[in-house]
C-alpha positions as CSV (number, residue, x, y, z in Angstrom):
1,X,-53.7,5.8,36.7
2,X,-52.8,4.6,33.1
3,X,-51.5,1.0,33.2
4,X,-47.3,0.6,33.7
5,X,-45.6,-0.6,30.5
6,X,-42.9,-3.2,30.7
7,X,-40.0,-2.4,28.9
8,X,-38.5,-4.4,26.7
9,X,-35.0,-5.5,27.7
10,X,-32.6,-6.0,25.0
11,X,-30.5,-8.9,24.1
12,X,-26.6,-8.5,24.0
13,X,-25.6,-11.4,21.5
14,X,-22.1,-12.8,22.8
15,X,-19.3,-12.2,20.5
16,X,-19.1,-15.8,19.7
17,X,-22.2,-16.1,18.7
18,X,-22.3,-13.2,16.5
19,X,-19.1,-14.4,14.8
20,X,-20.5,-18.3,14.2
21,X,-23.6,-16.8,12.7
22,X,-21.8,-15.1,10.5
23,X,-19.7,-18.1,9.6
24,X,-23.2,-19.9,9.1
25,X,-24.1,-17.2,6.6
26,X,-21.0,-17.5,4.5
27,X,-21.0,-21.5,4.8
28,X,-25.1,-21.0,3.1
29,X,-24.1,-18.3,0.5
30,X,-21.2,-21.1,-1.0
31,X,-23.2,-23.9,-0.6
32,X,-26.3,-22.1,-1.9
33,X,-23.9,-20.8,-4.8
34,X,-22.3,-23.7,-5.7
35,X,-25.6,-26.5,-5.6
36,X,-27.1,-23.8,-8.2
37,X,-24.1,-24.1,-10.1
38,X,-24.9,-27.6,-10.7
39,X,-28.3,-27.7,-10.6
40,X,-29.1,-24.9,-13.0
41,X,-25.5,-25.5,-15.5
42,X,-25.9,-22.1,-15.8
43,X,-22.8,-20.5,-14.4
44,X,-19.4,-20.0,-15.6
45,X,-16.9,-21.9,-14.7
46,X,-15.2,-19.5,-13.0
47,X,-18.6,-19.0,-10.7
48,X,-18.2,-22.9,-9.4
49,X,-14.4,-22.6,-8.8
50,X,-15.1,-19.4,-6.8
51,X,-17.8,-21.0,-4.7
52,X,-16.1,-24.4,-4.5
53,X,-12.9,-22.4,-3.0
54,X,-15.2,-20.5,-0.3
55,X,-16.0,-23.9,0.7
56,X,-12.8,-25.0,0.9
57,X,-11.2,-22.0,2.9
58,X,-13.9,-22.5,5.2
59,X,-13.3,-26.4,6.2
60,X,-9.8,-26.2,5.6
61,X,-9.0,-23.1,7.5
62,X,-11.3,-24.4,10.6
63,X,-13.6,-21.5,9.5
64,X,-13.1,-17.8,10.8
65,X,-11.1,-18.5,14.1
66,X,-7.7,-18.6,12.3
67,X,-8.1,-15.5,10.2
68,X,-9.6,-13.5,13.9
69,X,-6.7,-15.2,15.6
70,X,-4.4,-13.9,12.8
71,X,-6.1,-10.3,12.7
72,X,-5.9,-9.8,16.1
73,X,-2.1,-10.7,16.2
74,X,-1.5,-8.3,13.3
75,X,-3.6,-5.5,15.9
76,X,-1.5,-6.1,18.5
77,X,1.8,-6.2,16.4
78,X,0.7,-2.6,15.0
79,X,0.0,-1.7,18.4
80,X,3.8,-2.7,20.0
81,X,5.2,-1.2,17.0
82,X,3.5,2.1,17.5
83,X,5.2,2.7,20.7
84,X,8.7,2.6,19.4
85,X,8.7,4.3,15.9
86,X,9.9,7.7,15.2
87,X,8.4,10.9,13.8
88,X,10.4,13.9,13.7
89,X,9.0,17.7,12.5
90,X,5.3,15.7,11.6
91,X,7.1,12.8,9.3
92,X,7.9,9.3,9.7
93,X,11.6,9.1,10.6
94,X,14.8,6.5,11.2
95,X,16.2,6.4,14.5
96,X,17.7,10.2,15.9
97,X,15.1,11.9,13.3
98,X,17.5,10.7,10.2
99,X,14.7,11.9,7.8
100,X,15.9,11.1,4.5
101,X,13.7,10.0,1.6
102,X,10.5,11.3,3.6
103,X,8.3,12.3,1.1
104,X,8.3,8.9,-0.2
105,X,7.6,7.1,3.1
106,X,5.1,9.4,4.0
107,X,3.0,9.1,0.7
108,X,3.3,5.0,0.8
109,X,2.1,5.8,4.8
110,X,-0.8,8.3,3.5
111,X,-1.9,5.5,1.1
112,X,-2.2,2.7,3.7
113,X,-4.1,5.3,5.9
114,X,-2.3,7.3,8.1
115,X,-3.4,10.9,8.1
116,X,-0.3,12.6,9.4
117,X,1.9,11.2,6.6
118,X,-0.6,12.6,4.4
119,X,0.2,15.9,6.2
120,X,3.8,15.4,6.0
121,X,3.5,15.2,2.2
122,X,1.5,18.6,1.8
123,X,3.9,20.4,3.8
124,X,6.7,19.5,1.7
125,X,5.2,21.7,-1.4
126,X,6.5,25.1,-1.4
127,X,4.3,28.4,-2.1
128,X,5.7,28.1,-5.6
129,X,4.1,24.6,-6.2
130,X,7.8,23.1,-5.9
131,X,7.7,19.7,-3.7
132,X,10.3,18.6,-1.7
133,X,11.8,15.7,0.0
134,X,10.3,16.9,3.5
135,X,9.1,20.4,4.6
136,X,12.1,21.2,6.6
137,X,14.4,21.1,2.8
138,X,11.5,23.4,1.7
139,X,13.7,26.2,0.2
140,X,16.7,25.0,1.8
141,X,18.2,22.3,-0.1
142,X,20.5,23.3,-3.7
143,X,21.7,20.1,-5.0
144,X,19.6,17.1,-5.6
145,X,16.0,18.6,-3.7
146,X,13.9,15.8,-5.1
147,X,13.5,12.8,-7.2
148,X,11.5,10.3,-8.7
149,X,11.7,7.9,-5.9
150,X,9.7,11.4,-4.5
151,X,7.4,11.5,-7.0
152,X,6.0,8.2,-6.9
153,X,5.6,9.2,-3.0
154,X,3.6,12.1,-4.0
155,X,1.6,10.0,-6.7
156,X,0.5,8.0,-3.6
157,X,-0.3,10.6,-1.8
158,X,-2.6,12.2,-4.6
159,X,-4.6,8.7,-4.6
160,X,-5.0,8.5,-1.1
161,X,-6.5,12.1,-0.8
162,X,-7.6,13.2,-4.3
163,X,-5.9,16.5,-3.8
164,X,-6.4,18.4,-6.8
165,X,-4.9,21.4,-5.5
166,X,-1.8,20.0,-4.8
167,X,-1.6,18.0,-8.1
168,X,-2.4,21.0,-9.8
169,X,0.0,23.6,-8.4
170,X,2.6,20.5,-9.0
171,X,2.1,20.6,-12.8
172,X,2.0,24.3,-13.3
173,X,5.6,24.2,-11.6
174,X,6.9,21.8,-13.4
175,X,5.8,23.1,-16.7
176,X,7.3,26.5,-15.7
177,X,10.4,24.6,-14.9
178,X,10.7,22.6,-18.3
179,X,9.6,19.7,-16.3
180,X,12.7,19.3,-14.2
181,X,11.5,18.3,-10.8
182,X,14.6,20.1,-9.2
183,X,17.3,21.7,-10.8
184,X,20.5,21.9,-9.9
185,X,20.6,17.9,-10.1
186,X,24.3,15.6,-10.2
187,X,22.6,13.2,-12.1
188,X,19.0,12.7,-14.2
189,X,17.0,11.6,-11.0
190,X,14.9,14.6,-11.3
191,X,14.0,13.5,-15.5
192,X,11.0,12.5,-16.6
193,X,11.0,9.1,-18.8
194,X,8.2,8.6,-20.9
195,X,7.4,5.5,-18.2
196,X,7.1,7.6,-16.0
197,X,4.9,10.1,-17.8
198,X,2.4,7.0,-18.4
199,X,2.1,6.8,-14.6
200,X,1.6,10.8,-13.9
201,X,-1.2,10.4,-16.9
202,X,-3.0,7.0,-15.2
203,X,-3.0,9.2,-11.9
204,X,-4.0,12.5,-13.3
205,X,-7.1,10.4,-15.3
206,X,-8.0,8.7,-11.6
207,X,-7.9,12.3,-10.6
208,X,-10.2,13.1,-13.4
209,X,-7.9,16.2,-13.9
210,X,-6.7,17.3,-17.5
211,X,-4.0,15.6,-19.7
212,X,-1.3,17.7,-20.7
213,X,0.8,16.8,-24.4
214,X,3.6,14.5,-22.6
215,X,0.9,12.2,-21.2
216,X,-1.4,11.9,-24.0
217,X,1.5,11.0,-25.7
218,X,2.9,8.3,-23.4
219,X,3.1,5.4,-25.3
220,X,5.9,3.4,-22.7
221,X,3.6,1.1,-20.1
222,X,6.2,1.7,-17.2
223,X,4.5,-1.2,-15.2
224,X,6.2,-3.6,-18.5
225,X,9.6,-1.3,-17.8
226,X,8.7,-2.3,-13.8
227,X,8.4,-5.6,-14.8
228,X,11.6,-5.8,-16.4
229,X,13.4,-3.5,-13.9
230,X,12.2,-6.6,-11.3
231,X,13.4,-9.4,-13.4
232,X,17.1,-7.6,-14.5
233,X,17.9,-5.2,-11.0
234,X,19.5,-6.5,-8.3
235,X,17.8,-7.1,-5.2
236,X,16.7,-3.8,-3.0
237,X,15.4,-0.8,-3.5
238,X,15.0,-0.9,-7.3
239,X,13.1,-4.3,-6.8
240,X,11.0,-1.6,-4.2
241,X,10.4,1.1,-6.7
242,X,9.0,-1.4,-8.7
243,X,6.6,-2.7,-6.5
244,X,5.2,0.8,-5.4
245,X,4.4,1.4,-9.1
246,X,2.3,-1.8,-8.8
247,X,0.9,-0.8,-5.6
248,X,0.0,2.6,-7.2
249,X,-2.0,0.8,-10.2
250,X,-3.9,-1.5,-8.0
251,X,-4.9,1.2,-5.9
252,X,-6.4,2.8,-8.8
253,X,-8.4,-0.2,-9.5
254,X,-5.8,-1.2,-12.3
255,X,-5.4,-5.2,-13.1
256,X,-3.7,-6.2,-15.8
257,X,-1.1,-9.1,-17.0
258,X,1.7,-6.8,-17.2
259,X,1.0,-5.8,-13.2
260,X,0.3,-9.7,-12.4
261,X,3.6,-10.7,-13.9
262,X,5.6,-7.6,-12.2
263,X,4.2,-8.7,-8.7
264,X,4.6,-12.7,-9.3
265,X,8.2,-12.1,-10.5
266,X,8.6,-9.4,-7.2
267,X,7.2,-12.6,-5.0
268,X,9.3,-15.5,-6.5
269,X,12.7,-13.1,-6.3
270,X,12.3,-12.1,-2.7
271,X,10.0,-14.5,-1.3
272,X,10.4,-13.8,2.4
273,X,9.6,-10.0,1.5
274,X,5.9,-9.8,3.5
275,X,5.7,-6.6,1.3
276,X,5.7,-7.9,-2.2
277,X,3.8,-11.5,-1.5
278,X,0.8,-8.8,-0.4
279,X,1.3,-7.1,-3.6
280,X,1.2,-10.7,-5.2
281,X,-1.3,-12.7,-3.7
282,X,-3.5,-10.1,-1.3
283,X,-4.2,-10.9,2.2
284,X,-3.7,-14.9,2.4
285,X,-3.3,-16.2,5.5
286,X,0.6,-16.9,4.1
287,X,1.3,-13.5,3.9
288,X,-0.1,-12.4,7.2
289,X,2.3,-15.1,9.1
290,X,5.2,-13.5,6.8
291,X,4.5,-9.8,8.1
292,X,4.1,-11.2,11.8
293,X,7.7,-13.4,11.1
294,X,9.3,-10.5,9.5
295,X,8.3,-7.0,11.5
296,X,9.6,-6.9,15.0
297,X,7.4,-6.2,17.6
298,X,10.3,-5.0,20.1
299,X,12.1,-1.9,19.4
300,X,15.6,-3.1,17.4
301,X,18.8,-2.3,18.5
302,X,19.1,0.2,15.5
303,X,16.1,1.7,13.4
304,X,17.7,2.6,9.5
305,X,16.1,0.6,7.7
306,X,12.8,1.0,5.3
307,X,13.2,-2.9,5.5
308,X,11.3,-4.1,2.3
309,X,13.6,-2.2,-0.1
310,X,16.5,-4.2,1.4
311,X,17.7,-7.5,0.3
312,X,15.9,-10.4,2.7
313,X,19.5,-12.5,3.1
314,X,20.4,-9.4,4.8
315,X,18.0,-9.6,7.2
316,X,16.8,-6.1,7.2
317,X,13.9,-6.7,9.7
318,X,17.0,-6.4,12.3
319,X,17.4,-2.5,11.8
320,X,13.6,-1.5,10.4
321,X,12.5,1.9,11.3
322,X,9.3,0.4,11.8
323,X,7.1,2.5,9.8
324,X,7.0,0.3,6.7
325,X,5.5,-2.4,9.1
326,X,3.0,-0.3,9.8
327,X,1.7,0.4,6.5
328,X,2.5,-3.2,5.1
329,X,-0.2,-4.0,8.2
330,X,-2.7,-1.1,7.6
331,X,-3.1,-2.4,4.4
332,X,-3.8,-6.2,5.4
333,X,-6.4,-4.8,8.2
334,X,-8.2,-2.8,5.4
335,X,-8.0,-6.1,3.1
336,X,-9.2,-8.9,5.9
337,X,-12.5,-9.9,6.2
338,X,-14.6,-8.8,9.5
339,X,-16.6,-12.0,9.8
């Protein structure tokens, strides 16, 4: 009879263990960082400041607690929310499936993470290559089909998923259609502006897919046109549009002083906004108390508004749909450390 072997009984580590090592780790790393930094004088200054501000987050902020107190607040704000928001036909929707400006909702949804949107969005191109505001106005709608405010939705969309296809089939319709993106229009919201042909070109070069003459020969940066579109427009959804074009080119690893300036200036205008002090500043501890003071966690008594492309004296928060909460939060979750 061969001898019994004892099995070896593994150890569960409590949560709060695993969490304060971790804290350890990160306290070592800046200290570690920063006593080099002196020792050596062989860093940048940047390099201290960095590892001098880790340290301070970390005594200052009580350590990781507040930012797991904080993340699990945003979770179970998400989660309330989720129960009372409305999608109609597969796409995000205001209250009694008042669909409106989908395909723009949907690819700002598709770009914080939410797979259905990005659904939503590739339904609403046609056989044809045509897109629409949602797949139910697919063929159906004759004045006014689409828009910029669409586009940049799509754009978004394209990011998220990398869909050539779709990107591709686009393009050929639109050059068949002398680059109207719908035609009969009652005004030029379905024009390209050479801005706006700088942003198609930085998304078709993220896409790695080929240039056509109007975007190698975009010379406009629409992020300094955004920029002044946020420091001239009145407050709402132009100060919006704005900040998805800056949302766009950070999520195409973009960062430059125009985009800085366009977000600061977004910030300082509407500084209650949860939406644009993300855009400004990332996901600070400021920012995530502004989304959990600004997105209802019960249902409100009407849901018509995609809240962050209102002005905030208005109180918007009071009729949001909801789904703009959900990405604004996505996006923090992604952002936030795990400890």
């Amino acid at each position: 009879m061969s001898p019994m072997k004892s099995k070896k009984c593994p150890y569960f580590a409590p949560k709060s263990a695993i969490i304060a090592f971790k804290q350890v780790q990160r306290v070592l790393v800046a200290m570690g960082g920063l006593v080099f930094c002196f020792v050596s004088l062989s860093c940048l200054p940047q390099q201290r400041d960095k590892f001098s501000s880790q340290l301070s987050e970390l005594d200052q902020g009580g350590g990781a607690q507040p930012w797991l107190d904080l993340r699990r607040q945003l979770l179970e704000r998400r989660g309330r929310i989720q129960q009372w928001v409305e999608r109609c036909e597969g796409s995000v929707s205001k209250e009694g499936c008042s669909i409106g400006d989908a395909t723009l909702f949907n690819g700002l949804l598709c770009l914080s993470g939410d797979p259905e949107s990005c659904d939503a969005v590739r339904s609403a191109q046609g056989a044809d290559g045509r897109l629409w505001r949602h797949r139910q106005r697919v063929n159906a709608d004759a004045m006014d089909s689409f828009s910029r405010d669409m586009a940049v939705g799509v754009l978004a969309y394209l990011v998220a998923t990398r869909d050539k296809k779709l990107a591709i089939d686009w393009m050929n319709w639109l050059e068949r259609n002398d680059f109207k993106m719908c035609s009969p229009s009652s005004d030029n919201r379905c024009n390209f502006t050479p801005g706006f042909w700088m942003l198609f070109r930085d998304v078709w070069a993220y896409l790695e897919l080929p240039l056509n003459d109007n975007m190698n020969s975009a010379v406009v940066d629409d992020s300094v046109m955004a920029l002044l579109q946020a420091q001239w427009s009145p407050s709402g959804y132009q100060l919006h549009l704005a900040a998805v074009n800056a949302l766009i080119r950070k999520k195409i690893g973009q960062q430059t002083q125009a985009i800085h300036s366009l977000t600061t200036t977004l910030s300082l205008r509407q500084p209650e906004n949860p939406f644009f002090a993300y855009l400004s500043i990332g996901a600070k501890e400021s920012v995530l108390k502004k989304t959990l003071s600004w997105c209802p966690a019960e249902r409100p008594s009407q849901r018509a508004e995609w809240s962050f492309e209102r002005e905030q004296n208005h109180r918007p928060w009071l009729k949001s749909m909801g789904w703009e909460c959900l990405m604004l939060i996505n996006f923090l979750i992604q952002d936030l450390p795990e400890y």
